[in-house]
N, C-alpha and C positions, 0 to 999 in steps of 0.2 A: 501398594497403589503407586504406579508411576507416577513419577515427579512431573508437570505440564514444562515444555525445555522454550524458554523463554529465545524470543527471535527480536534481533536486533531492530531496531530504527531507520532509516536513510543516512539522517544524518550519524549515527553509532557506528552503521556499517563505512562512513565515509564517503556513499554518494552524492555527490553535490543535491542541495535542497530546490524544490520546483521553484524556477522563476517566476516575480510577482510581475503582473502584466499590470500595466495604468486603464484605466476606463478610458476609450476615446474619446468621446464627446466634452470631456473637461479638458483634455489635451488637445484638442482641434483649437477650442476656446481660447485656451493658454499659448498655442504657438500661433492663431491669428492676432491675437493681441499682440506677440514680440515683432512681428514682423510687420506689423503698422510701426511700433516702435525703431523697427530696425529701418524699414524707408524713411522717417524721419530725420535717424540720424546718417544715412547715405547723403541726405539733400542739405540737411543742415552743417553738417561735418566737411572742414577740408584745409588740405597745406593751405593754403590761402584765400583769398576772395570774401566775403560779407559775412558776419557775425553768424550765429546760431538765430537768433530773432529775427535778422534784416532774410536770412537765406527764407523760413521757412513764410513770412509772411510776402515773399516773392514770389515760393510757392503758392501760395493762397491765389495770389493777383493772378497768377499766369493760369491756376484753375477755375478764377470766377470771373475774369476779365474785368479786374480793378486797375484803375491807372496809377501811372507813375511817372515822377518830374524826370525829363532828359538826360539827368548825371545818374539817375537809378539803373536807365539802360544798361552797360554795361554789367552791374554787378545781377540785376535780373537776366541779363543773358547766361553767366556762368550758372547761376541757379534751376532755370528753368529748361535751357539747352541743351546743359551737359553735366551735372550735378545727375535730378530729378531722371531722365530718362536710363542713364546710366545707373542709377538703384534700383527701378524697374525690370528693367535687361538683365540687372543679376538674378532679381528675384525670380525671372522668367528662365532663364538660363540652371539658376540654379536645381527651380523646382523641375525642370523636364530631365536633367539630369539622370536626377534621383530616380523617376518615375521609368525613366527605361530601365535603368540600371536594376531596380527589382525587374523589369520585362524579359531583360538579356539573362538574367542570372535563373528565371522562371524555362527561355525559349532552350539555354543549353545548360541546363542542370549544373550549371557550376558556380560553387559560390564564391570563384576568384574572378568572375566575369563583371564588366563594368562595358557603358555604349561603346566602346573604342575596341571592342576584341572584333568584333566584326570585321574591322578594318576601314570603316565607313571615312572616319577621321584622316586617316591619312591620306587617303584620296582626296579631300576636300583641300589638303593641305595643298595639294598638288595645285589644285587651280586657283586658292589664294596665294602661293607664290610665283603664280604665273602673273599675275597681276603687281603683286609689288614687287617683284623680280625684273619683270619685261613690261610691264604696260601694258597687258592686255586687254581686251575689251575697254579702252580708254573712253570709248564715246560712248559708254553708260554713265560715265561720269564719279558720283558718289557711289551710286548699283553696282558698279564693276564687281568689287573684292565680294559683294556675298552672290550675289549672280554666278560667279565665277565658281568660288567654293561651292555652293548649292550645287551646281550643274556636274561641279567633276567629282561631290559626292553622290550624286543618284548613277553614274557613272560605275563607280567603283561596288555599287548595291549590284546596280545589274549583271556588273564581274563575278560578286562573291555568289549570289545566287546562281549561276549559270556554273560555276564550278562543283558549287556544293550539293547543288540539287542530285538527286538519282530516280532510280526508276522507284522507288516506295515514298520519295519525298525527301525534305529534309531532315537531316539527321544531328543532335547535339555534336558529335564528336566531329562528323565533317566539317561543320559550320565554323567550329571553334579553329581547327589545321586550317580550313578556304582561310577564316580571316587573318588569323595568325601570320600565313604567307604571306596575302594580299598587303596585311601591312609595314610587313617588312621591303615588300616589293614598293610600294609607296614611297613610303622614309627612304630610299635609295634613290627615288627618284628628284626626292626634297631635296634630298643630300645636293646631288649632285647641280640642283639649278641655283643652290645656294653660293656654293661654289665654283660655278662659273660666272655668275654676275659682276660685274664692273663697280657695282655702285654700292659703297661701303655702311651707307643709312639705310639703304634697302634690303641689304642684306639683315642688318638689327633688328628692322622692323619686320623682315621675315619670321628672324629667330624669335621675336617678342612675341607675334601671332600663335606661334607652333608652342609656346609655354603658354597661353593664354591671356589673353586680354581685353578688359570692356574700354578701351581707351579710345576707341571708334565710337561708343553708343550715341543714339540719338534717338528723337522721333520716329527716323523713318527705318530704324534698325527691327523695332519692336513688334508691328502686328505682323508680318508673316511669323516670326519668330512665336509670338503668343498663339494666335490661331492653331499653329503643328501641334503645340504643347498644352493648347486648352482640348484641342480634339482629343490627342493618344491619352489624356487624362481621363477623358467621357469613355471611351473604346477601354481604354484596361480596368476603369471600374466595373463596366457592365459586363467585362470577363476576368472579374475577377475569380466568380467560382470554380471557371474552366481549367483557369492557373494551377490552383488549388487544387484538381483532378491530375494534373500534367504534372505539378511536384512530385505525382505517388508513383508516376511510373505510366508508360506507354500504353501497358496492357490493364493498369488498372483506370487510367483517362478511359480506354474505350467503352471495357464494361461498365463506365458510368454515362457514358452515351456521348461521350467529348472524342472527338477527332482528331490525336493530336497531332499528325500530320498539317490539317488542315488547319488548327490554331498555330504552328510551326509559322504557318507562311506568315499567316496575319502579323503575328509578335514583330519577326523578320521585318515586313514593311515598314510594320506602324516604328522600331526602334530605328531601322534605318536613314527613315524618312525624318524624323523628329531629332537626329544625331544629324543630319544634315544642314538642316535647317538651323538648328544650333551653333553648333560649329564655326556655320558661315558667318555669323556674326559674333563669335565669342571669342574664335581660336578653340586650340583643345585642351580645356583644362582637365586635367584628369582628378582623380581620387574622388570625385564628389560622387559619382555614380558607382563608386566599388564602396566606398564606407556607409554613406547614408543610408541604403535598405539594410545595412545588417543593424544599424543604430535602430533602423524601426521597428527591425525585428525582435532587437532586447526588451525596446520599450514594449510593444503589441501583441509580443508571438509571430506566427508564422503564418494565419491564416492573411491569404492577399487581401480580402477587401477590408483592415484593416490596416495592414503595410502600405497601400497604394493609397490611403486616405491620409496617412501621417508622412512619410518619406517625402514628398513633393513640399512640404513645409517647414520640415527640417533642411531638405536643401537650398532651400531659398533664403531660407534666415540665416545660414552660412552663408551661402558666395555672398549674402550685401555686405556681410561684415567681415570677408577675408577681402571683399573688392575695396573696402574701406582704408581696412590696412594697409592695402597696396597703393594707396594715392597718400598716404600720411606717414608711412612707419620712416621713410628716407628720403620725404619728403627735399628736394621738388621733384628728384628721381623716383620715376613710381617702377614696382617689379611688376611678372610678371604672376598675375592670378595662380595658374598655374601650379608656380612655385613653391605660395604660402597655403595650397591646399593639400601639397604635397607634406610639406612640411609639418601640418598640424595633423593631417590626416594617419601619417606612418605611427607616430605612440601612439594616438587613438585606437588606431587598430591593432595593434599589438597588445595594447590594454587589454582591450576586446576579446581578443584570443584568449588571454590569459585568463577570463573571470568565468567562472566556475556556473555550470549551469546552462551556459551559454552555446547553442551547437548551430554553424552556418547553415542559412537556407535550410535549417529542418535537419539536417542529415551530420553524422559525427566532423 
């Protein structure tokens, strides 16, 4: 009587064990909760200016239109001005981020894509140094600098599309070489206005912009910026299944009745347009739109209308509190966002790489 020949394990054989995904809906819970938490301490938190109790109950007044005695001015101006708006903007900044950065990593199959491979960014970059550089557009006033960026990023959209486009549509692979160029052709041209400029603080406040920065925010930074990033939110929910079809492959998107040519463009726009708009008001900070979806992906798995539900508030709850660091950690010198997302983000991700179980965007 044959012996029954006994077959290893996963784990016995040594393949890493299935990843445990969290429920969404307690995790939705739990990071809208940090992230009231974390605007709190954006508005209450700073190198200087009014207590923790004086800042937030400023906040209160400047939300319910409660008064305040003449010497409060001032410290309710820091609070409510440029504290408060400036937490928001990251929160807004952060979460659109995130939200393309699965869209771009979905449009070109690649899981080292973040909104900047496009090239969108650096063209923006182009007409926010035209303005702290030379003065441009001066009689918009405070508009200028995202007028400017906005305008000469839809610029640089209409480049990389008219390049990358062909006769069957857009293609990952061109899209990725169009931006690639495009933003090396950019950056050359930053380069260069950087360094012919005369004026040595505008030249810093160039380089500062081009590492990232909310040291602009305000009121009137926020709803164009919210709006791009409350719509491309509604627009990649409601395709999130198509994504999903477009992960497995061209030919297997069609046979499920998904176009992906024709989602190709959409993606295109809506990340273009929402990395524009961004941008203009933020600077480019990078890593938050390459690490965050893969974070969501360890947390949720892979299917999008799950990654597209948690990413946008995991990035949000980061940049308030990497933008936090940045006005405190060298306090009165604040750095530049950018930097410290760089920074935390590289062993993050290398972590990442390393843990077992773990495959980008779906694929080895």
């Amino acid at each position: 009587m044959a012996t029954p020949t006994a077959h290893p394990t996963p784990a016995e054989a040594g393949a890493p064990p299935p990843p445990r995904r969290l429920p969404v809906p307690p995790l939705l819970a739990a990071l809208t909760a940090v992230l009231l938490v974390s605007l709190l301490c954006g508005t209450g938190l700073g190198a200087a200016g009014p207590s923790w109790a004086e800042a937030l109950r400023y906040a209160g007044a400047g939300l319910t239109g409660g008064t305040l005695s003449p010497d409060e001015v001032p410290a309710y101006t820091i609070v409510w001005e440029l504290r408060l708006p400036r937490a928001v903007l990251a929160a807004v900044v952060g979460a659109g981020l995130s939200a393309i950065g699965v869209a771009v990593q979905a449009l070109v199959r690649n899981a080292l894509a973040d909104p900047f491979v496009l090239g969108i960014s650096s063209g923006a970059a182009v007409g926010a140094n035209a303005v702290l550089l030379f003065g441009a557009l001066g009689s918009l006033g405070v508009w200028a600098l995202s007028v400017s960026a906005f305008g000469s990023a839809l610029i640089a959209m209409a480049l990389v599309y008219a390049a990358a486009r062909t006769a069957h549509g857009l293609t990952p692979l061109r899209l990725v070489l169009t931006g690639t160029a495009m933003y090396y052709g950019f950056s050359a041209v930053t380069t260069l206005m950087v360094f012919t400029a005369d004026r040595g603080e505008a030249a810093r406040s160039a380089m500062m912009w081009l590492l990232g920065s909310l040291s602009g925010a305000g009121w009137g930074s926020l709803p164009i910026a919210a709006a791009a990033v409350a719509a491309a939110l509604v627009h990649l929910l409601l395709s999130a299944g198509r994504l999903n079809a477009l992960a497995m492959g061209d030919e297997t998107a069609a046979a499920l009745g998904v176009d992906p040519h024709r989602l190709r463009r959409e993606l295109f726009v809506v990340a273009a347009a929402v990395t524009g708009a961004v941008v203009a008001v933020s600077g480019a900070i990078g890593f938050v739109g390459l690490m965050v979806p893969h974070a969501a992906r360890m947390l949720v798995g892979a299917d999008h209308r799950r990654v597209l539900a948690v990413a946008p508030l995991l990035g949000a709850v980061l940049l308030v509190w990497v933008d936090l660091l940045s006005r405190v950690l060298l306090a009165p010198v604040e750095l530049p966002v950018g930097v410290l997302t760089a920074v935390l983000g590289v062993p993050c991700f290398v972590l990442l790489m390393r843990r077992r179980g773990y495959t980008f965007g779906g694929g080895a």
